[in-house]
C-alpha positions in Angstrom: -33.2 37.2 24.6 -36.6 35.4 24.8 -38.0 33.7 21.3 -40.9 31.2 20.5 -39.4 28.9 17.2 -42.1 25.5 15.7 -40.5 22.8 16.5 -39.5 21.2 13.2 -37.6 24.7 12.1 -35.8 24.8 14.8 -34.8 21.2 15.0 -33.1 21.6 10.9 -31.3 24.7 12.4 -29.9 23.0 14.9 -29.3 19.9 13.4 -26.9 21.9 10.7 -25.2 23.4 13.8 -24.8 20.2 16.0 -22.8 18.3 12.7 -20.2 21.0 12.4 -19.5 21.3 15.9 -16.2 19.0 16.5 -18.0 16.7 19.8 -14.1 16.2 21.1 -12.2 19.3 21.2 -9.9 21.5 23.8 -11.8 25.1 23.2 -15.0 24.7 24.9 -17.3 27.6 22.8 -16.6 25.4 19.8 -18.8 22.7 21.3 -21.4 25.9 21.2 -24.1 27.3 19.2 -24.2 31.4 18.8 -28.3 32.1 18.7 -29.2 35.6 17.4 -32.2 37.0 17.9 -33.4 40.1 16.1 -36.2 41.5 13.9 -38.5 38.3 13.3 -36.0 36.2 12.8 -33.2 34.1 15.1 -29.7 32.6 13.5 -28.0 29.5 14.4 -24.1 30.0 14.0 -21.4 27.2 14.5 -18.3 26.2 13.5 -14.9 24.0 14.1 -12.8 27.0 12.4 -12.6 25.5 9.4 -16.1 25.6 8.4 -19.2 28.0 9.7 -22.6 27.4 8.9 -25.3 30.2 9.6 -29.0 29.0 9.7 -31.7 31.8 9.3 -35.0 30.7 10.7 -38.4 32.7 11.1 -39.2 33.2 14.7 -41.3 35.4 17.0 -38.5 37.4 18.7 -40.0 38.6 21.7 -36.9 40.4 23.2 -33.6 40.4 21.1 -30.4 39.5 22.0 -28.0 36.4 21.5 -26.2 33.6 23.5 -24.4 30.4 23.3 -25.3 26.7 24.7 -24.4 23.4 23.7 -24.9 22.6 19.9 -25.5 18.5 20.7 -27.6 19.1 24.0 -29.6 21.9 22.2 -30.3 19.4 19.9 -31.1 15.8 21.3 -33.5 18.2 23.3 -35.4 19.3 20.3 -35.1 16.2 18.8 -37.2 14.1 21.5 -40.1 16.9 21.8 -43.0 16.3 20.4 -43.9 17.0 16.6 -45.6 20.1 16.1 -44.5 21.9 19.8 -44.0 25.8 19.9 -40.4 25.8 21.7 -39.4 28.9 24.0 -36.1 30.1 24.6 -34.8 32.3 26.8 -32.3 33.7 28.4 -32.1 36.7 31.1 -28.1 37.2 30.2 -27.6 37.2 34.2 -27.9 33.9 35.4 -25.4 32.2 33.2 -28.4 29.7 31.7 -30.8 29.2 28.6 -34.2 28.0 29.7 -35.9 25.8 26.9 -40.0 25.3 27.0 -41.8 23.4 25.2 -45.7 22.4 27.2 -44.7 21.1 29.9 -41.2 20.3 29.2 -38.6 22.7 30.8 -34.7 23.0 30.6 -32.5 24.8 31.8 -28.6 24.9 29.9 -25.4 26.3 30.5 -24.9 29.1 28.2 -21.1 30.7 27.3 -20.5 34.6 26.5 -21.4 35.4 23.3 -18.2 37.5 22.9 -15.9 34.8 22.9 -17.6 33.1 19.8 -15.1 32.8 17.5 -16.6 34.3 14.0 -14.9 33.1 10.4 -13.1 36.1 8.9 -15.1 37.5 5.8 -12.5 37.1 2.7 -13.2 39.1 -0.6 -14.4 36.7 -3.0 -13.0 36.7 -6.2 -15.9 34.8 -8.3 -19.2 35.0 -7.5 -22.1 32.8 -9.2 -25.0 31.2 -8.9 -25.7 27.2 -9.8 -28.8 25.1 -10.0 -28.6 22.7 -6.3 -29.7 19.9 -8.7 -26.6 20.8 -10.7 -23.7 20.8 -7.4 -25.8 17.9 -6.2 -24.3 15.8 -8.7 -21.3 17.6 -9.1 -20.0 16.7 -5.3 -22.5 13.3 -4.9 -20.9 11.4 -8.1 -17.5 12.6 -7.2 -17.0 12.4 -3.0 -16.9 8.6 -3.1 -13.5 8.7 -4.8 -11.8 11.5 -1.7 -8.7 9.8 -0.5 -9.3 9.0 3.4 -5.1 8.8 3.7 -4.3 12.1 6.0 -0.3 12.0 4.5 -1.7 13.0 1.0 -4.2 15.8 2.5 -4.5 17.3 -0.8 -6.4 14.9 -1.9 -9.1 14.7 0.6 -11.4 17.3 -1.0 -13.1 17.3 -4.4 -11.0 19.8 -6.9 -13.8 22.1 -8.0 -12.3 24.2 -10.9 -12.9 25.6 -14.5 -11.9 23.6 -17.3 -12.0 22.5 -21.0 -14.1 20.1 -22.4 -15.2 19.3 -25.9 -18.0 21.7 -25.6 -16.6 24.4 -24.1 -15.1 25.3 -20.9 -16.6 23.5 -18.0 -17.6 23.5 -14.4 -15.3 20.0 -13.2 -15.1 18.3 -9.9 -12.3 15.6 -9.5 -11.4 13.2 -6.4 -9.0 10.5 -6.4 -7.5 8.2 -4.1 -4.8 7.1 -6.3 -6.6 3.5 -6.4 -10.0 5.5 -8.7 -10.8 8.8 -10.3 -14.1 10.3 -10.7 -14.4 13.3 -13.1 -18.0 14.9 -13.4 -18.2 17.8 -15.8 -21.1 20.7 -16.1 -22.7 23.4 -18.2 -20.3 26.7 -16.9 -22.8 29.3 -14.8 -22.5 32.4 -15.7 -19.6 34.4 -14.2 -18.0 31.6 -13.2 -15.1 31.9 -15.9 -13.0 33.4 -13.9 -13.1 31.1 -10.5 -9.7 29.8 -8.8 -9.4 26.0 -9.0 -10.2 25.4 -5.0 -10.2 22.1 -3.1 -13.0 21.6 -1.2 -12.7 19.5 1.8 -14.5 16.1 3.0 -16.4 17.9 5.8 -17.2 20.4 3.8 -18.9 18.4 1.1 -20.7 16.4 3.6 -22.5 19.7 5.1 -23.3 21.0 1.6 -24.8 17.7 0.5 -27.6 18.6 3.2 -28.5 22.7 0.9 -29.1 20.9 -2.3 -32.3 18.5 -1.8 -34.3 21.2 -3.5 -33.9 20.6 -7.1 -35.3 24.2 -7.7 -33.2 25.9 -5.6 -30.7 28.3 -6.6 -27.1 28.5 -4.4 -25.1 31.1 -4.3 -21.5 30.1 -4.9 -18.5 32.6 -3.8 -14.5 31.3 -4.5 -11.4 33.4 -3.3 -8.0 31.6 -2.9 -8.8 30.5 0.7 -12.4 30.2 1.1 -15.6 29.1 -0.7 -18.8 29.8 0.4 -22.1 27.9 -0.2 -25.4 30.1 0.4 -29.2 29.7 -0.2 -31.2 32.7 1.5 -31.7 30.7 4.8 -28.6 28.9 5.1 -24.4 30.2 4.8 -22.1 27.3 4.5 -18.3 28.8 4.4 -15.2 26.8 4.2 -11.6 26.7 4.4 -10.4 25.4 1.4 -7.7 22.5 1.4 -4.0 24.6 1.0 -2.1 22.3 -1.7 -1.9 21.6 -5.2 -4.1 19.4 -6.8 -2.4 16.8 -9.1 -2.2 16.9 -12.5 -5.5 14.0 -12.8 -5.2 14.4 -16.7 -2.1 12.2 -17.1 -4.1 9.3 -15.2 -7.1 9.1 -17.3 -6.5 6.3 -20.4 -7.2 8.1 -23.4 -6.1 4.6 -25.6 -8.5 2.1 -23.9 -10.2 0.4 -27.2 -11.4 -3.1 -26.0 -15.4 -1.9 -25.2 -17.8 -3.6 -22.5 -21.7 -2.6 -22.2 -23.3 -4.0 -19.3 -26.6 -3.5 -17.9 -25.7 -1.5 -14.2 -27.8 -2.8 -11.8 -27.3 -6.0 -12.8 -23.6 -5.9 -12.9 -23.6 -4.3 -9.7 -25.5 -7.1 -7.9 -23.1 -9.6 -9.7 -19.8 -8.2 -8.2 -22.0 -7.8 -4.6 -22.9 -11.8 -5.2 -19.8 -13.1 -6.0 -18.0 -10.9 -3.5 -19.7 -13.0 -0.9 -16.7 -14.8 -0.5 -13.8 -13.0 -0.7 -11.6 -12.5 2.1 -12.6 -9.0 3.3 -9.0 -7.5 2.6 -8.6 -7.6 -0.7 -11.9 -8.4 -2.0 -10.5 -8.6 -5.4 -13.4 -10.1 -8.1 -11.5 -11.6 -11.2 -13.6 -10.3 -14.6 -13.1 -12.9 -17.4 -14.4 -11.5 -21.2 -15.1 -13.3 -24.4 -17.7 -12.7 -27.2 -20.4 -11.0 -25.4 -20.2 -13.0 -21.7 -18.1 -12.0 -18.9 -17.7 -14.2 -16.1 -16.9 -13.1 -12.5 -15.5 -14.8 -10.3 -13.8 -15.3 -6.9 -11.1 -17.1 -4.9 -10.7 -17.3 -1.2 -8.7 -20.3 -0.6 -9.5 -20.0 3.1 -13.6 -19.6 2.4 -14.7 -20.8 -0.6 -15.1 -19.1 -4.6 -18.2 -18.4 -6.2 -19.3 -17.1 -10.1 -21.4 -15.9 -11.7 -22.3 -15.6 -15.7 -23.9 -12.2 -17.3 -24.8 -11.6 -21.2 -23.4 -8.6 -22.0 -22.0 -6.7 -25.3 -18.8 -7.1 -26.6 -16.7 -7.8 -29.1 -13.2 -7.8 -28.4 -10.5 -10.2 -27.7 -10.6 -12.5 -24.3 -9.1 -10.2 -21.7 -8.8 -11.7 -17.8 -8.8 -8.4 -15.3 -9.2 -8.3 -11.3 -10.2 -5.3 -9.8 -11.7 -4.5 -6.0 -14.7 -4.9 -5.3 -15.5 -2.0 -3.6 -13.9 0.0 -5.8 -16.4 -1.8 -8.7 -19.6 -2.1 -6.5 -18.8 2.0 -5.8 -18.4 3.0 -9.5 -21.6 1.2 -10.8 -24.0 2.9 -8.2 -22.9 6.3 -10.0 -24.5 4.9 -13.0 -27.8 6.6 -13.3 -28.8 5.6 -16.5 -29.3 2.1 -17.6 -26.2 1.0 -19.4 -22.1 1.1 -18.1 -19.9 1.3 -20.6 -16.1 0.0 -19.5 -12.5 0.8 -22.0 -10.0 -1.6 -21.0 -6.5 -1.8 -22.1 -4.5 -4.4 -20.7 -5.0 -6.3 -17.6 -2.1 -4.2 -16.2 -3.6 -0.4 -17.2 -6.1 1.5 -15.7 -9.2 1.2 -17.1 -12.4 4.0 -17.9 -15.9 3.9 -17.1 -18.5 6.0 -18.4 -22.4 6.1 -18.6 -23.7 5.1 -21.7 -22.1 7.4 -24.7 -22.1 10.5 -21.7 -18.7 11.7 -21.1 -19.5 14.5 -18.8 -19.1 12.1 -16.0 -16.0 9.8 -16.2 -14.5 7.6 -13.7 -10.9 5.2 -13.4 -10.3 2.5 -12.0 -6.8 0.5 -11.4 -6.9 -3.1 -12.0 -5.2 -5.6 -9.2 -4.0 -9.2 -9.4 -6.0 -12.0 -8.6 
């Protein structure tokens, strides 16, 4: 195999490849990148057998043929070469090495049989569509913050990605929870996507997609069986496991009752908790949220560093109501809140409470309260 690749192509091909690759594992091809050369064009496969990405990059193939070498070294090497350098590589399939050029740079890599590269199993796909990247893009983004990290509940650390009903219609919904908050972020249904198994997409796997949908006018390719989903634009393949569990029933959890109604500016709310926060001892980080007629005071106590507070103006109209939440938890709601108002339901100091943007309920997010 012997093909010439620019520098900065080959450097987002193998930068996919290098963050999929697990660095610490027992099987050494996984720490490997399959290169395929053919045609005018050379792919980048890798994968941790759970996910495989396939990168399709134009190249000047000068002699076809594939091999594997080391995702991570592969890729700090293109990464400290010059901007702009035509990068050679080459193999001879003989010698047991990949030889990397690049002016006056030269490398020379291990390289593994291409044979014994494991390669993901295709599935038959039961729904297949296609969805604006702008559209997944906030699907997954305004959603992943809420995954549960806790490896016990593993159903829970995905997004649920499923079909569903919504005032309007039926609905393309994303939900994560941790148990502790809930985001739930509704779009318009594509076409041919009624019919789509409710899947749970893992962590991983919504980390590597996050990097196919910068292009607002791009199109992806979406394809759901039972055990798979698969994300594709016409350079790139992204294809997953899917998490094997059920999802739980997240409808039970979301107040429906919450009548006691506070607007707030976001930003500003959001750089109020972050203030007041300051203080608080890094464990709980719980900010106490005092409300009367439209002025909510925040405050903190940390016996063993200090307390701080802070005053906003803010709409509302209800009866006093004292509420603690976490910071975090706060601080991580508000930054979804893309236009300018949040508007917050509370119940009870003891009940979850709901957060929305503004009158929009195609993006709705819980909270649980603690005590402070």
């Amino acid at each position: 195999m012997k093909i010439s690749i620019e520098r900065s192509a080959l450097l987002r091909a193998v930068g996919q490849a290098q963050s999929v690759v697990e660095r610490r594992n027992t099987i050494p091809i996984l720490a490997n990148v399959l290169i395929e050369a053919d045609g005018d064009s050379a792919s980048f496969r890798a994968t941790d057998l759970d996910i495989e990405v396939i990168d399709k990059i134009n190249a000047q193939v000068i002699r076809a043929g594939a091999t594997t070498v080391s995702a991570v070294m592969l890729h700090d090497i293109v990464r400290k070469l010059p901007d702009g350098a035509l990068v050679e590589l080459s193999d001879d399939g003989a010698s047991g090495r990949l030889t990397v050029q690049a002016g006056r740079a030269h490398f020379q890599l291990a390289t593994l049989p291409k044979e014994d590269f494991p390669v993901m199993a295709s599935s038959e796909y039961a729904s297949n569509f296609s969805a604006p990247a702008g559209m997944l893009r906030r699907l997954f983004d305004k959603s992943r913050f809420a995954i549960s990290t806790e490896e016990t509940r593993y159903y829970l650390n995905g997004v649920y990605m499923h079909v569903s009903d919504a005032e309007g219609g039926k609905v393309l919904r994303c939900v994560a929870t941790d148990g502790h908050r809930l985001a739930r972020i509704d779009a318009a249904l594509p076409v041919g996507a009624d019919d789509m198994p409710g899947v749970i997409v893992p962590r991983k796997t919504v980390t590597e997609l996050r990097k196919l949908l910068d292009d607002d006018d791009a199109k992806i390719a979406v394809s759901v069986s039972e055990t798979k989903v698969r994300f594709a634009t016409p350079e790139i393949m992204l294809t997953s496991k899917v998490i094997d569990g059920t999802f739980p029933d997240y409808t039970r959890v979301i107040p429906t009752g919450n009548t006691k109604k506070l607007e707030v500016d976001a930003q500003e709310f959001a750089q109020a908790v972050d203030r007041v926060a300051t203080v608080s001892s890094e464990r709980s980080r719980a900010v106490k949220m005092q409300l009367d007629e439209d002025r909510l005071i925040l405050s903190v106590n940390a016996p063993d560093s200090g307390n701080a507070e802070e005053e906003l103006a803010v709409a509302y109209g209800d009866e006093k109501l004292e509420i603690g939440f976490n910071a975090k938890y706060l601080l991580e709601i508000a930054s979804q809140v893309d236009r300018e108002n949040a508007v917050f339901l509370f119940n009870s100091s003891g009940d979850p409470t709901l957060m929305r943007e503004g009158n929009d309920t195609s993006a709705v997010y819980v909270v649980m309260p603690m005590r402070v």
